[in-house]
C-alpha positions, 0 to 999 in steps of 0.5 A: 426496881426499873427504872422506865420513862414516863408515859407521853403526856408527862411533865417533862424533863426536870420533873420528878414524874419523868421516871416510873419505878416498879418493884419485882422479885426475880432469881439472879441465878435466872437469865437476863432474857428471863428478866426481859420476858418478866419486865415486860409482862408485868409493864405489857411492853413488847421485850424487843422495844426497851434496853436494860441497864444495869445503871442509869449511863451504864453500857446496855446488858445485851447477853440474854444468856447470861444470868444477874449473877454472872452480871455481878448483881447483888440484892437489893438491886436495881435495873434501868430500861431505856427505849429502843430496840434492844442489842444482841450479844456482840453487836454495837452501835458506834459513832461513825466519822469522817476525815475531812483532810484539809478542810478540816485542818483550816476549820480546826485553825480558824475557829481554834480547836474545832475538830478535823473529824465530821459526825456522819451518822451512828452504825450498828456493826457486829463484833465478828465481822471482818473488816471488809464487811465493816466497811461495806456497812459503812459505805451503806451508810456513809454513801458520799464516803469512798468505796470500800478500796479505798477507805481506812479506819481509825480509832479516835483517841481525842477529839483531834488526834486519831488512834489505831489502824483498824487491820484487814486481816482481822475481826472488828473485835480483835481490832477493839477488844474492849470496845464499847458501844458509841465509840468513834470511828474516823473514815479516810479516803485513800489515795489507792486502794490498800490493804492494812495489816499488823507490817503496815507503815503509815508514811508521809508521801510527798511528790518534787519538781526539779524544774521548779524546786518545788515540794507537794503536800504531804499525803498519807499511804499505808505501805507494808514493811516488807515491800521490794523497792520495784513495789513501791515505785509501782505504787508511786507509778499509780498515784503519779502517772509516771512510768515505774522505772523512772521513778525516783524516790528517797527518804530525807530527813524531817529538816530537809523536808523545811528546806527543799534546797537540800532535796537535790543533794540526796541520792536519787539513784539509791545506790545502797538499796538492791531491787531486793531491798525491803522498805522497813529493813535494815538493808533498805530504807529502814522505814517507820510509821511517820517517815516520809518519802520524796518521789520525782520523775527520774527523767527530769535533771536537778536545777543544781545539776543543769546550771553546772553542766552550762558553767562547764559548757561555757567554761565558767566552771572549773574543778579544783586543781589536784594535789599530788601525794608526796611520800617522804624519805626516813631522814625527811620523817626525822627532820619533821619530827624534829622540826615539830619538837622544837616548836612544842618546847618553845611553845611551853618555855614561852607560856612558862615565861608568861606565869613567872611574870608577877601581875601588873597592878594598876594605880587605884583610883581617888573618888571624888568627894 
């Protein structure tokens, strides 16, 4: 049986004529293009203008190779069809969306749960097609987005939480191998241009002004783990505007980054990574995905910094006195020790004392009639 629209001029939806049903006999050994040439000869439709499916909200059967009983048909059985032009084998339509950053993230707090993520239009995108590709589709699409440098692409776990990166290095399928038609994928505007692979870390990167004491907004950058320090100040150089070698970065914890007081304490000069030190190693800054990262312009002291060196200069400021290290003879060593026993036995025979003494009882007291 199919399942197929009624002609125009129907009663509308609700009614019980909004759908036709037609019987066929076919082989479920056949193929599913034998299917759609049948169908549509015996409803004079063009085969390239309805979907089949095999239930009435069930995913589009696109391989016109494959048999019914390869589709796990079974008699009696039923398809539906649907308007529309059908799908090839390995293509999708997905539901393309766009990250609207901080707006989205005020409308999200004022209305209470409304999502950061914008529809933008629905894509048709075949499985095979590098990621590259899938994005100059996008932008086809999408033409107020970034250019295709700039754009990173995410799953869509929830209607406010992002899911997986989508990687460079592969094919849209092997990124999604479960992919399904009219999925969510979020488009994000990048700060520089990146490349995303399976060694990408997703950091938190915020900017300091010793001067000020103040800290930026947070911005997202994709980073790969086995990035050489002079790497990352590189790509911190482009997005700031500051030299290379006078960029100063750290990695702080998350309290610090609440209290910016802290900021100017930590080691700006990284003293315990070499210019051989990787961002996501041991021997570096042992990075992760969701750690931050603080730069600043070396060049520019620590507030802190500035007002010791004037209480130095006006003499406000001294350092504490130096003790000297005393290094005791044997027959001192004896007389300490001695000391120290002497104390500990009076220490016990006063506490001993103490438990001996039977507890004081106090009078009880008369209650009033």
């Amino acid at each position: 049986g199919t399942g197929i629209p009624a002609p125009p001029g129907n009663p509308g939806i609700g009614s019980s004529n909004l759908y036709q049903t037609h019987s066929v006999t076919f082989d479920l050994r056949k193929s599913l293009g034998e299917l759609r040439s049948l169908i549509g000869g015996e409803l004079k439709l063009p085969e390239n203008t309805f979907k089949i499916r095999k239930a009435r909200f069930g995913p589009e059967l696109k391989d016109s190779k494959k048999s019914l009983a390869a589709y796990n048909f079974s008699p009696p059985c039923s398809v539906w069809l649907d308007e529309g032009k059908p799908l090839s084998k390995g293509e999708f339509i997905l539901r393309l969306c766009a990250d609207i950053g901080e707006k989205g993230k005020e409308l999200k707090e004022k209305k209470g749960g409304e999502s950061p993520f914008v529809f933008v239009s629905e894509i048709k995108l075949n499985a095979t097609m590098t990621i590259k590709q899938v994005k100059e589709n996008i932008r086809k699409v999408y033409k107020e987005g970034p250019e295709p440098a700039y754009m990173r692409l995410r799953a869509l776990k929830s209607e406010n939480k992002l899911g997986d990166l989508f990687f460079d290095d592969k094919t849209l399928i092997k990124n999604r191998p479960g992919m399904r038609d009219y999925e969510n994928i979020v488009v994000q505007k990048t700060a520089i241009p990146e490349v995303v692979t399976s060694d990408t870390l997703l950091l938190n990167v915020y900017s300091w002004d010793p001067k000020e004491m103040k800290l930026s907004k947070g911005i997202e950058m994709a980073f790969s783990k086995h990035m050489l320090m002079p790497q990352l100040k590189e790509a911190l150089s482009k997005l700031s505007g500051i030299p290379a070698e006078n960029v100063a970065v750290v990695k702080p914890m998350n309290y610090q980054l609440k209290d910016p007081s802290y900021l100017g304490l930590l080691d700006w000069k990284m003293r315990r990574t070499g210019k051989k030190a990787k961002l996501g190693t041991k021997k570096g800054l042992r990075a992760m995905s969701g750690d931050s990262l603080v730069y600043k312009d070396g060049r520019i002291k620590e507030l802190a910094e500035e007002k010791k060196q004037e209480s130095m200069d006006k003499g406000i400021y001294r350092a504490a006195p130096e003790r000297a290290i005393k290094i005791l003879t044997p027959e001192e060593i004896e007389e300490r020790d001695r000391k120290m026993k002497e104390a500990e036995e009076k220490y016990l025979k006063d506490n001993a004392a103490k438990k001996e003494e039977p507890p004081k009882e106090e009078p009880l007291k008369e209650e009033p009639p």
